[in-house]
C-alpha positions as CSV (number, residue, x, y, z in Angstrom):
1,X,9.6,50.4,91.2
2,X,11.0,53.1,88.7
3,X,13.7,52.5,86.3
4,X,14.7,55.6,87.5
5,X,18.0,53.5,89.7
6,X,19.4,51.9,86.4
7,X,19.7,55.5,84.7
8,X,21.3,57.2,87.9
9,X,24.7,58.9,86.9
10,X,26.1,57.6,89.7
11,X,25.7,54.4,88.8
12,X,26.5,54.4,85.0
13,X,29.6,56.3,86.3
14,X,30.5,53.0,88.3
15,X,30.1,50.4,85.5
16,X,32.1,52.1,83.0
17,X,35.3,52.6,85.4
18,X,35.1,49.4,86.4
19,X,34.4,48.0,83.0
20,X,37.5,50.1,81.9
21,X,39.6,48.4,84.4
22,X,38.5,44.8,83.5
23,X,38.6,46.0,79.8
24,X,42.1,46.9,80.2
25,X,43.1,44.0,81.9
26,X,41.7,41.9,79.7
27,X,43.7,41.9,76.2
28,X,42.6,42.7,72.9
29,X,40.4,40.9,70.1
30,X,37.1,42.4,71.3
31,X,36.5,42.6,67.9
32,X,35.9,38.9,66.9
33,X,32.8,38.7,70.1
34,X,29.5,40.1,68.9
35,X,26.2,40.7,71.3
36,X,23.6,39.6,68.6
37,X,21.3,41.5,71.2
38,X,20.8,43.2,74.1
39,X,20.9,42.0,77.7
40,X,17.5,42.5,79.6
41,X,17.0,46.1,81.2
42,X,16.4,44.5,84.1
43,X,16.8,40.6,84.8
44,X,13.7,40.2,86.9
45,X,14.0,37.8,89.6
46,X,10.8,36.3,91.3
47,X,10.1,36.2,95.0
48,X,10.3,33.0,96.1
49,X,11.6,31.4,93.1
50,X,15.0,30.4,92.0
51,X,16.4,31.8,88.7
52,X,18.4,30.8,85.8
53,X,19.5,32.5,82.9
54,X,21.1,31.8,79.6
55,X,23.6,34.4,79.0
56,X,25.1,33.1,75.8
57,X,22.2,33.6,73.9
58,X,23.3,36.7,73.8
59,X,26.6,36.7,72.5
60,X,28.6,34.7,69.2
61,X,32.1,35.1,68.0
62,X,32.6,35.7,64.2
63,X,35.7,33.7,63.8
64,X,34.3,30.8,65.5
65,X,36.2,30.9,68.6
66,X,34.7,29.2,71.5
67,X,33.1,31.3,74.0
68,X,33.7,31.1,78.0
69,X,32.5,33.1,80.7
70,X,34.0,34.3,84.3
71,X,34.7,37.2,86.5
72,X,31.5,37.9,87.8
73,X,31.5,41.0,90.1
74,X,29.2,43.2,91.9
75,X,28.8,46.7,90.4
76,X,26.2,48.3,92.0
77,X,25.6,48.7,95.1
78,X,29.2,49.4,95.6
79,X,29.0,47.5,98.9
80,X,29.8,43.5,99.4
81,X,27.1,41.7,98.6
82,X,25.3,40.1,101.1
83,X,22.4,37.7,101.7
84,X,20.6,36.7,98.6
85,X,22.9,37.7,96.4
86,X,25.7,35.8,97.7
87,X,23.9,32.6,96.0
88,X,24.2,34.1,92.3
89,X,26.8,31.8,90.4
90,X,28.1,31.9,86.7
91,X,29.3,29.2,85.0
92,X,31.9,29.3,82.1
93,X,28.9,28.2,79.6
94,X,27.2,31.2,80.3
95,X,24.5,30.1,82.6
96,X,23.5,32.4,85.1
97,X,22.0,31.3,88.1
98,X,21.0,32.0,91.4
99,X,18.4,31.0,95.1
100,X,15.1,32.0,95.7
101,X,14.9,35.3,97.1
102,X,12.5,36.5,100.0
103,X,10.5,39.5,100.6
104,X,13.2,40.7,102.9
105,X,15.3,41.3,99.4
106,X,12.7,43.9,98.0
107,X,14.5,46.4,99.5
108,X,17.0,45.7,97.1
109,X,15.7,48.1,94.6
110,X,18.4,47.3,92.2
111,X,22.1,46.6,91.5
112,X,24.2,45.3,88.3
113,X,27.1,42.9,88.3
114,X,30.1,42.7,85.5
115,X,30.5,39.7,83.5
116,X,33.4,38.5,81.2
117,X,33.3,36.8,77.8
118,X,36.3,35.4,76.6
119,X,37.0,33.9,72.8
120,X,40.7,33.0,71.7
121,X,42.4,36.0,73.2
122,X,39.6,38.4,72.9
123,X,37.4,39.6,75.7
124,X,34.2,41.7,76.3
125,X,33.0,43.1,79.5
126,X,29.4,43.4,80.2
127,X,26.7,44.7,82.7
128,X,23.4,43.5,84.1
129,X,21.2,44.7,86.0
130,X,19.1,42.3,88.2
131,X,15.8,43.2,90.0
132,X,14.2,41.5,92.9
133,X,10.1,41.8,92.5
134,X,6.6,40.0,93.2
135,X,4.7,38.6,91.0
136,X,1.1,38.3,90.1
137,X,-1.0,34.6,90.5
138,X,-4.1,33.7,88.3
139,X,-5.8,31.1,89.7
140,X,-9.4,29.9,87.6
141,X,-11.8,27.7,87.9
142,X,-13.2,25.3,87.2
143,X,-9.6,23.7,85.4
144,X,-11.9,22.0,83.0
145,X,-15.5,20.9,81.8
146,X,-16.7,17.7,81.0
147,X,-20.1,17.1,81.2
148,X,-22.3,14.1,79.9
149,X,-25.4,15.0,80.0
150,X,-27.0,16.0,77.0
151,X,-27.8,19.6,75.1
152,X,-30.1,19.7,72.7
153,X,-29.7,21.0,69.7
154,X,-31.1,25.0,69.1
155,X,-31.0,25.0,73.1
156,X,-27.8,26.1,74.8
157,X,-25.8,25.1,78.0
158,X,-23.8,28.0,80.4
159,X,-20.8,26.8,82.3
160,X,-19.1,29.7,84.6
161,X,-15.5,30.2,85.3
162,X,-13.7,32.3,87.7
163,X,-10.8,34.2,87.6
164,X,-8.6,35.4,90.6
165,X,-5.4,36.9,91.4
166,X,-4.3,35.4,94.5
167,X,-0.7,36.8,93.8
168,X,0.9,39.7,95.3
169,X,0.7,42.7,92.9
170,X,-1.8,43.4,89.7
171,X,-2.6,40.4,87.0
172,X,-3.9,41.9,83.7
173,X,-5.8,39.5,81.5
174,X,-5.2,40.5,78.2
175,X,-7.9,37.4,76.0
176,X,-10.2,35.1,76.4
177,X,-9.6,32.9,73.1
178,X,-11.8,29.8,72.0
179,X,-10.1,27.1,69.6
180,X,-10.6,23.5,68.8
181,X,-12.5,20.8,67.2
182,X,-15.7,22.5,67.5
183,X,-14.9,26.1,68.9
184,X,-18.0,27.6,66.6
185,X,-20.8,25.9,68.6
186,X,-19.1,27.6,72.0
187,X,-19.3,31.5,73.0
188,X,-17.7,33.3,75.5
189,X,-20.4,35.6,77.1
190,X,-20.7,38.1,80.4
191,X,-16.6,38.5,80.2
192,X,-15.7,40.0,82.7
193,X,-12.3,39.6,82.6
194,X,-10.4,40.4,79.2
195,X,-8.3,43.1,79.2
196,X,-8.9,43.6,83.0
197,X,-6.8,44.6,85.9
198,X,-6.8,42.3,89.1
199,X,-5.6,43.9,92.0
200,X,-4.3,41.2,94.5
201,X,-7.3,39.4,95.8
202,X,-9.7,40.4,93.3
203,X,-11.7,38.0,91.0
204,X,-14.0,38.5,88.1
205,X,-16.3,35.4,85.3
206,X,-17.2,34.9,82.1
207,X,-19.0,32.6,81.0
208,X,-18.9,29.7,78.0
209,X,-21.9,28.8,76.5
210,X,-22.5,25.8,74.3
211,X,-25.0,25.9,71.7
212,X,-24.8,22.5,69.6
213,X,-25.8,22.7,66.1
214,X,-25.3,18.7,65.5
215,X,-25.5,15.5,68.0
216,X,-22.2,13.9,69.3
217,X,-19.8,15.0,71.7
218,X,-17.9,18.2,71.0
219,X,-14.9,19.5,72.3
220,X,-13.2,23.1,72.2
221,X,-10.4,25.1,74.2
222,X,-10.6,28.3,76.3
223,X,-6.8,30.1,76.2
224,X,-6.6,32.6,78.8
225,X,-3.4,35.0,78.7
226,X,-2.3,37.1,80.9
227,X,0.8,38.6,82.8
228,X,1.7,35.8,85.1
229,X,5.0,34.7,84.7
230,X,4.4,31.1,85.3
231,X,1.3,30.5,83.7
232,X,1.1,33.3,81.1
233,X,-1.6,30.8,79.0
234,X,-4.0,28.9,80.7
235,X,-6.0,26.3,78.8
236,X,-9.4,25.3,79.9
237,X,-10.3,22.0,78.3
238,X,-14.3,21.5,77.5
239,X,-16.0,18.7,76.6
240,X,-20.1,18.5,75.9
241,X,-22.6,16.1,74.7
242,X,-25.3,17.5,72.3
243,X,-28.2,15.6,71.5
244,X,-31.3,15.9,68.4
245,X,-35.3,16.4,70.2
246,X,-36.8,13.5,67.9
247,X,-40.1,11.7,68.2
248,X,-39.6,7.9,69.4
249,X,-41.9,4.8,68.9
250,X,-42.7,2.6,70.9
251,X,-45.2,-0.2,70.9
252,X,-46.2,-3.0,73.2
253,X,-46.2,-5.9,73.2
254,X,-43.9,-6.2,69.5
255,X,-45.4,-9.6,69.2
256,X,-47.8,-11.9,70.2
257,X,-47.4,-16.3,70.7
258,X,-50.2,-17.4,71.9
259,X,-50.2,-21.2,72.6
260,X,-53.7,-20.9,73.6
261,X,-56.4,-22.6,71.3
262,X,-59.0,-21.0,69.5
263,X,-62.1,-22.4,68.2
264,X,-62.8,-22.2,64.3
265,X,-66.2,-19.7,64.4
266,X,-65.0,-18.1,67.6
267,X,-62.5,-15.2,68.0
268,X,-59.7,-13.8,70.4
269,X,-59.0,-9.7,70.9
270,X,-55.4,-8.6,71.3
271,X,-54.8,-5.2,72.1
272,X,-51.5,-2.9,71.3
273,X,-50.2,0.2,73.0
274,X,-48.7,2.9,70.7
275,X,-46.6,5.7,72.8
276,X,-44.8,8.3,72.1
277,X,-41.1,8.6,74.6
278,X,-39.6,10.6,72.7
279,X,-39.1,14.8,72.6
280,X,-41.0,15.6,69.4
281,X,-44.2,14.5,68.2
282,X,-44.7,11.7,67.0
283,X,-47.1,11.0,63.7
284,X,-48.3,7.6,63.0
285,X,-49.5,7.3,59.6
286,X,-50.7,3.8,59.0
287,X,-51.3,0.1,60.5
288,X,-50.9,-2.5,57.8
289,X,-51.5,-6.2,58.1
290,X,-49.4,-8.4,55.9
291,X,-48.5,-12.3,56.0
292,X,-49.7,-15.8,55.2
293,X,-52.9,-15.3,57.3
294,X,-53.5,-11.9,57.2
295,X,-57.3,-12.7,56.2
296,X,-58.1,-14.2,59.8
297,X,-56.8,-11.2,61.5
298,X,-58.7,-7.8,61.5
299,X,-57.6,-4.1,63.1
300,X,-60.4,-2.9,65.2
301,X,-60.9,-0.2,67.1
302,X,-57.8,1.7,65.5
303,X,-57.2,4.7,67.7
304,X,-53.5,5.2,66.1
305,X,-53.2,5.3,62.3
306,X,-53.3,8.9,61.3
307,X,-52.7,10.7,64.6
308,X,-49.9,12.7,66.4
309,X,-48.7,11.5,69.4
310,X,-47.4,14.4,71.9
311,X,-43.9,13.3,73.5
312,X,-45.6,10.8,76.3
313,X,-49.1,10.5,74.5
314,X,-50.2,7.0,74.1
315,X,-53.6,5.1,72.4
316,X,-54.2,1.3,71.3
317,X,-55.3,-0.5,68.6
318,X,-56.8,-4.4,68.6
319,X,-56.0,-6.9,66.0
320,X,-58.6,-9.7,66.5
321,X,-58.3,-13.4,65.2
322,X,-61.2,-15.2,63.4
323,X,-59.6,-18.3,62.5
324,X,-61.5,-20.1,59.2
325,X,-59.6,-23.5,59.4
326,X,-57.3,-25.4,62.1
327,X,-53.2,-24.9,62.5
328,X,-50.9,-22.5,63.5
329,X,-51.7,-19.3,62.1
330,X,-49.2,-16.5,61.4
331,X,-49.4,-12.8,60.1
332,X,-47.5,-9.4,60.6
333,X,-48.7,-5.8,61.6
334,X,-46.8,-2.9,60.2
335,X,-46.5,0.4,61.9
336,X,-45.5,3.6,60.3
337,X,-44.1,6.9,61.5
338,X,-42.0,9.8,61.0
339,X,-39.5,8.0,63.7
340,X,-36.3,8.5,62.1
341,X,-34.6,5.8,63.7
342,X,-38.0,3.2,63.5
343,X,-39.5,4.4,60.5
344,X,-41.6,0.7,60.6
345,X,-41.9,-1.3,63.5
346,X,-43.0,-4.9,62.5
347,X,-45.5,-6.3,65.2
348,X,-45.2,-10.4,64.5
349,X,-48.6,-12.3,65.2
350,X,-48.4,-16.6,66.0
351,X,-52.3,-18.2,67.1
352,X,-53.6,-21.6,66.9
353,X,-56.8,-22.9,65.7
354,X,-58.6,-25.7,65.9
355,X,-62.5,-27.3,65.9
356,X,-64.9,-27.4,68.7
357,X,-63.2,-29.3,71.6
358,X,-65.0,-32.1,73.7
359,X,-64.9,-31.9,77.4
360,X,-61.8,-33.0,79.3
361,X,-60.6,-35.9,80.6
362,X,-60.5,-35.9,84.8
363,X,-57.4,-34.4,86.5
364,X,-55.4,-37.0,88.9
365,X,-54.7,-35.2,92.7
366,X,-52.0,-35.4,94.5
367,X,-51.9,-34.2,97.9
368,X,-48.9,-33.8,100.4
369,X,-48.6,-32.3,103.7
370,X,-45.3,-30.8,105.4
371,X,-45.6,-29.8,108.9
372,X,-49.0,-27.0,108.5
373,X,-48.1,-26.5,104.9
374,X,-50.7,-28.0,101.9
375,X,-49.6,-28.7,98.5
376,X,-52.2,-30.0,96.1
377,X,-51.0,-31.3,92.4
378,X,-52.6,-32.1,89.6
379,X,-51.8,-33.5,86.4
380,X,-52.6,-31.8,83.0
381,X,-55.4,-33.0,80.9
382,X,-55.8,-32.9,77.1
383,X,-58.0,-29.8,75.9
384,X,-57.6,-27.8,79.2
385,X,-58.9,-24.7,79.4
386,X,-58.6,-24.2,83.3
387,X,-59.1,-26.0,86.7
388,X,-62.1,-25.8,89.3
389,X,-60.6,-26.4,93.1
390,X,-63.4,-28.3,95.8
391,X,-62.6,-28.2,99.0
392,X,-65.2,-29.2,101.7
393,X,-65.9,-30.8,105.4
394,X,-67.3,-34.2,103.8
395,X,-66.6,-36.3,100.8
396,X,-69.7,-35.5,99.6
397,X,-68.6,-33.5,95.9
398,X,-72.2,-32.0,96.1
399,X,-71.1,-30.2,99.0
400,X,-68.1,-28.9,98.7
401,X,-66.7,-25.5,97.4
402,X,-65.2,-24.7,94.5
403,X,-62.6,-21.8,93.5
404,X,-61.4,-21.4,89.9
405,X,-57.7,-21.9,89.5
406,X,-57.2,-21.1,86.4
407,X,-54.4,-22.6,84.4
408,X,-52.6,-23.6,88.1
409,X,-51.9,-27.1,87.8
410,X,-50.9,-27.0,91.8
411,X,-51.7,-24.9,94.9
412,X,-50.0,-24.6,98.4
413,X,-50.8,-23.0,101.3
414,X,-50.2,-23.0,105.1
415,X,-53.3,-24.1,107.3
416,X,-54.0,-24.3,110.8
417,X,-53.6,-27.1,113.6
418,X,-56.7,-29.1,113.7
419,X,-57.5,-28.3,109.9
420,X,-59.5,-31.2,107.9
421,X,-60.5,-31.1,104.7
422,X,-61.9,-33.1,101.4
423,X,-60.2,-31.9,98.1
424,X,-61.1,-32.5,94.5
425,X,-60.3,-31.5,90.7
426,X,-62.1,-30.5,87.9
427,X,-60.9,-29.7,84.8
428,X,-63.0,-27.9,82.1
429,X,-62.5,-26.4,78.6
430,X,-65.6,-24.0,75.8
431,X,-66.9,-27.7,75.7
432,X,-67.8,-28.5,79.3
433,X,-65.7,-29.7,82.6
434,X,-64.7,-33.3,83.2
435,X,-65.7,-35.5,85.7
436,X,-64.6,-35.4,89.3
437,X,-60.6,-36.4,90.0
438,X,-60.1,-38.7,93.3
439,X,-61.3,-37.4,96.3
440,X,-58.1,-36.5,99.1
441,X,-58.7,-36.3,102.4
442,X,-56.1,-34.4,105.1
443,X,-55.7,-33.4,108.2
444,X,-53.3,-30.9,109.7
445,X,-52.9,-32.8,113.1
446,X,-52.4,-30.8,116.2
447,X,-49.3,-30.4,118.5
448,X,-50.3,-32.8,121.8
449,X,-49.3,-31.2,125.2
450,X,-47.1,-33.0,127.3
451,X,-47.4,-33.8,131.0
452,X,-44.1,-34.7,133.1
453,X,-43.8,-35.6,136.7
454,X,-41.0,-37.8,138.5
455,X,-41.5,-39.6,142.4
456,X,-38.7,-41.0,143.4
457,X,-37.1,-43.7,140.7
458,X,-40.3,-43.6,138.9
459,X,-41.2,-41.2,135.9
460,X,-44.8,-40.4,134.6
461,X,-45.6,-39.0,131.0
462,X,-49.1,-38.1,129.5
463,X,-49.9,-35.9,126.7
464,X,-53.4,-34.7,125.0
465,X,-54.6,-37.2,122.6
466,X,-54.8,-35.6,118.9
467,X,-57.7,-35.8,117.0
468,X,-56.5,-38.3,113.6
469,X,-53.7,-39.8,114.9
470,X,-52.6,-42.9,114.6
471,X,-49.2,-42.8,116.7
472,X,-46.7,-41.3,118.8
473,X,-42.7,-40.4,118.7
474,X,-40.9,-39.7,121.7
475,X,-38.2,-37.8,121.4
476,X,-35.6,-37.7,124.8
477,X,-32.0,-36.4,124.9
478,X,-29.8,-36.1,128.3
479,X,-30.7,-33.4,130.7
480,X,-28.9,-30.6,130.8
481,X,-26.4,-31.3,127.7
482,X,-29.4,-32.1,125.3
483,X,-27.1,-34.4,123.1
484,X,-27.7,-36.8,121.9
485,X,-31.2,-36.8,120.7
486,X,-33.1,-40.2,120.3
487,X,-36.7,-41.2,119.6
488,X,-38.9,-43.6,120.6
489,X,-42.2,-45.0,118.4
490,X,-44.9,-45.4,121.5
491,X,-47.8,-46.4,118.8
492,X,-51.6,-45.1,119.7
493,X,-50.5,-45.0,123.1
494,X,-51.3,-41.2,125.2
495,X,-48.9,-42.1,128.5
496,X,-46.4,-44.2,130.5
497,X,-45.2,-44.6,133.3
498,X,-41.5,-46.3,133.7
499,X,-38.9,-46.9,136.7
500,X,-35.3,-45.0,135.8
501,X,-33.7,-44.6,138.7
502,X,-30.9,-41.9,138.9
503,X,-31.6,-40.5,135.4
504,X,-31.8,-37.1,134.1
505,X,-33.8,-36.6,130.8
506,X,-35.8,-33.8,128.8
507,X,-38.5,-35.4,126.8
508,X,-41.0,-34.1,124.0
509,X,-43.8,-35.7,122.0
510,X,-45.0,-35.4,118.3
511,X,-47.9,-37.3,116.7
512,X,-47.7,-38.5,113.7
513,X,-51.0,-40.1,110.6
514,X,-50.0,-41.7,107.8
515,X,-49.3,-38.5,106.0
516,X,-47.5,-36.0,107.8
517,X,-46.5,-35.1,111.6
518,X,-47.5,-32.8,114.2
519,X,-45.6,-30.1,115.7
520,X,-43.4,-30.6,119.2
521,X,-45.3,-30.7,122.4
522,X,-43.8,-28.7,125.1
523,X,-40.3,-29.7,126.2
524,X,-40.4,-31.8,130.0
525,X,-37.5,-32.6,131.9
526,X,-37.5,-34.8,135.0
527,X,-34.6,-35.9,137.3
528,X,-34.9,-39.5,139.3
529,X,-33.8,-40.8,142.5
C-alpha cells in the first residue's frame, strides 16, 4: 500500500479539528509534556497476530509530573469503528494494545486514532496512524548441524541449507554472517540468497563448507537477517569434528609367553606382523633387541626395518630363540617409526629352556559313557609334548589306530548304537613316547525293541536281546494318565509273562552294562480283563 492515505488533505484536515477540540478542552501546561520522538508513520499491525505497543516511550514531562494516558478516539475513517478495531484498548500507562486481525481487515487501508497525555494539569493530544498488513515468513533448513564424523584436515566438508519464504508477501535477505569459536575454518559458498528477494513461495541455498586446519571439534554460527518481523535473525548452530591423516602402527602379537619347553641346542621361530591402519604412510626404521637374554634371541628374515608401509600394507619379521643354558629366558624387541602417537612399540619376549628330556611316563585313561556320548580322559604326564589316541576292534595295541591329539588331555564324541571299541594313550615328548596307558573297553549298547500283547487277565512282554548287556529296567506308568512312572530291575532276563487282571499299563524297556544305559524301547500299552 502507498503512504499516499496518511498525507490526504482530507484526512490531515480531520486530525487537526479534532485535535483542536480535545486540545481546547483539555487545559493548559502543554508546555511541561515533551515527545522525545516521533510516533511511528504507520504502526504496522500483523495479520494474524495480536499487537502491543508502548506509547510512553515516546513522551516525558520536564517537571517531573507523572504521565497518564486516556481518550482514545477514532480519527480516520470518520465512521464508527467496527470489527477489528473495536478490540484496540489503551491503558493509562500508555500501553497500547489490541486482537489479531484477519485478512478480511486489509481492506482497511488505513485510519489514525487521538490519544491524550496528561501530566499535572497539562495535556497533549496526539495522532497515530495504524496499518493492517501481511507479513513475510523465512523458513531454513536444516535449523542446525552437528555431525560426528570426521574431516580431515586440508580436505573440506559441504553442508546445504535452504531458504524459503513461506509467508504471504516478499522476504529480502539482507546477510549471511559466520561467527564463533572457530568461524575461520567455515565458508559460506554458492549463496544464493544474500541480498535476495523471495517472492512468497520461493526458496533459494547456500552452502557452508568446513575446511579444518587442526583436529578437535569446532563450532561456528551462521546469522541470517532479513525482513521478517518475527525472526529478523536466524542463527544456525554448527558443530564438526576434524581429524589429522597420520600413519598408525600396529604389530601382532605385542608379546610372546610361551610355557612351552625348548631344548638347549634346538631352537623355536616366532613370527611378527607389522601393519600399517592408519591414513599416511607409515616408515619403520629399525627392530632392536634389548634385555637380559637378548644373546639367545636373533631377528631373521626382517622384512620391516627400513621400509614404508602404505596405509593397510603389512610384512613380518621372526625373532628365533637358541637357548645356550636352562630357565626362563626373557628379552625385549623395539620397534621404531614415524608413528606420532607410538613412536616405539615394545614387543616383550618370555621362553623356557631346558636339557634334552627323557621320554614320558604313561598317561592314566579314563573312560565314561552317557547315553551315545564318549568322553575319554587322561591325566597329564611330566615332559609332555603331546598325546597319541588308539582306538581299535581288539585289545591287541598292535592293532589299533592311532590319531595325534595333540596337547588334548580329553576327547568326546557322540557314537552310534552298537558301537564297541578298545581305547588307549600314549604320551610322547623330542625324546620318545611312553609306554601304553590301560586299555578301556566300551560299548555303546543298543535300544532293545519291545513286544506287548495282552489275552484276557494275562500280559506278555519280549524285547530283542542287546548285544553286551548284562540287564534290564522296566519302566511302567498307568495307562492313559502316564503318572506315576516306576521301574522295575528284570536282570538278564529278555521276557515275561504275568497275570494282572483289570489293569491298564504302558510299559517300556532299557538295557543297561556296567557302564552306561541304552536308549528306550518302543512304548507298549496293554489293557486286561
Amino acid at each position: 500500500m502507498s503512504q499516499k492515505g496518511f498525507c490526504s488533505k482530507k484526512m490531515m484536515m480531520t486530525l487537526a479539528a479534532v485535535l483542536l477540540i480535545i486540545s481546547a478542552s483539555a487545559g493548559t501546561g502543554l508546555a511541561a509534556i515533551e515527545q522525545s520522538f516521533g510516533l511511528p508513520e504507520p504502526l504496522k499491525v500483523f495479520v494474524g497476530k495480536s499487537f502491543t505497543y508502548d506509547l510512553s516511550k515516546h513522551f516525558s514531562d520536564s517537571q517531573g509530573n507523572p504521565l497518564s494516558y486516556s481518550e482514545l478516539v477514532f480519527l480516520e475513517p470518520p465512521t464508527a469503528p467496527t470489527g477489528w478495531m473495536n478490540s484496540i484498548v489503551l491503558s493509562s500507562s500508555g500501553i497500547l494494545s489490541g486482537g489479531a486481525p484477519t485478512s478480511t481487515d486489509l481492506v482497511i487501508e488505513h485510519f489514525a486514532i487521538g490519544f491524550m497525555v496528561k501530566a499535572g494539569t497539562g495535556t497533549l493530544a496526539n495522532p497515530l496512524h495504524i496499518r493492517v498488513v501481511e507479513e513475510p515468513n523465512i523458513a531454513i533448513t536444516p535449523v542446525s548441524v552437528t555431525d560426528s564424523t570426521s574431516v580431515f584436515v586440508g580436505e573440506s566438508s559441504r553442508k546445504t541449507f535452504t531458504v524459503s519464504n513461506t509467508g504471504v508477501t516478499d522476504l529480502v535477505v539482507s546477510t549471511v554472517v559466520l561467527s564463533g569459536s572457530n568461524a575461520s575454518e567455515f565458508t559460506i559458498q554458492n549463496d544464493g540468497c544474500s541480498n535476495r528477494t523471495f517472492t512468497p513461495g520461493q526458496t533459494a541455498t547456500f552452502d557452508a563448507v568446513f575446511s579444518p586446519t587442526s583436529a578437535g571439534s569446532k563450532t561456528a554460527n551462521i546469522t541470517i537477517s532479513s525482513t521478517d518481523p518475527d525472526s529478523p535473525q536466524i542463527d544456525l548452530p554448527l558443530t564438526m569434528s576434524a581429524a589429522v591423516r597420520e600413519p598408525n602402527i600396529v604389530v601382532t602379537p605385542l608379546f610372546v609367553v610361551d610355557p612351552a619347553t625348548v631344548f638347549i641346542g634346538e631352537s623355536v621361530r616366532k613370527t611378527f606382523t607389522v601393519s600399517n591402519s592408519g591414513l599416511r604412510e607409515l616408515a619403520v626404521s629399525t627392530l632392536t633387541l634389548s634385555g637380559d637374554n637378548a644373546s639367545e634371541f636373533t631377528l631373521q628374515n626382517d622384512l620391516c626395518s627400513n621400509k614404508t608401509f602404505t596405509p593397510g600394507q603389512s610384512a613380518t619379521f621372526d625373532a628365533v630363540f637358541f637357548p645356550t643354558s636352562a630357565g626362563n629366558k626373557t628379552a625385549k624387541i623395539t620397534v621404531s617409526s614415524n608413528d606420532p602417537d607410538s613412536p616405539q612399540v615394545v614387543l616383550s619376549l618370555s621362553m623356557n629352556a631346558a636339557s634334552k628330556l627323557t621320554a614320558p611316563p604313561a598317561p592314566t585313561l579314563t573312560v565314561t559313557i552317557q547315553g551315545k556320548k564318549l568322553t575319554a580322559s587322561w591325566f597329564s604326564s611330566a615332559n609332555v609334548s603331546g598325546y597319541t589316541f588308539y582306538y581299535g576292534a581288539a585289545a591287541d595295541t598292535a592293532s589299533m589306530t592311532g590319531i595325534d591329539a595333540g596337547t588334548l588331555t580329553s576327547y568326546s564324541t557322540d557314537l552310534w548304537e552298537g558301537a564297541a571299541f578298545y581305547l588307549a594313550i600314549k604320551a610322547y615328548n623330542s625324546a620318545g613316547s611312553s609306554n601304553f596307558s590301560n586299555i578301556e573297553f566300551f560299548r555303546i549298547l543298543t535300544t532293545p525293541v519291545l513286544t506287548v500283547s495282552a489275552s484276557g487277565s494275562t500280559v506278555t512282554a519280549s524285547w530283542t536281546a542287546v548285544p553286551g548287556a548284562i540287564g534290564y529296567t522296566l519302566y511302567y506308568a498307568p495307562y492313559p494318565g502316564a503318572d506315576p512312572i516306576k521301574s522295575l530291575d528284570l536282570g538278564n532276563q529278555t521276557g515275561f509273562s504275568v497275570s494282572l487282571p483289570n489293569s491298564a499299563f504302558y510299559i517300556a524297556i532299557q538295557a543297561y552294562d556296567n557302564r552306561t544305559t541304552s536308549g528306550y524301547s518302543n512304548i507298549g500299552n496293554f489293557i486286561t480283563k
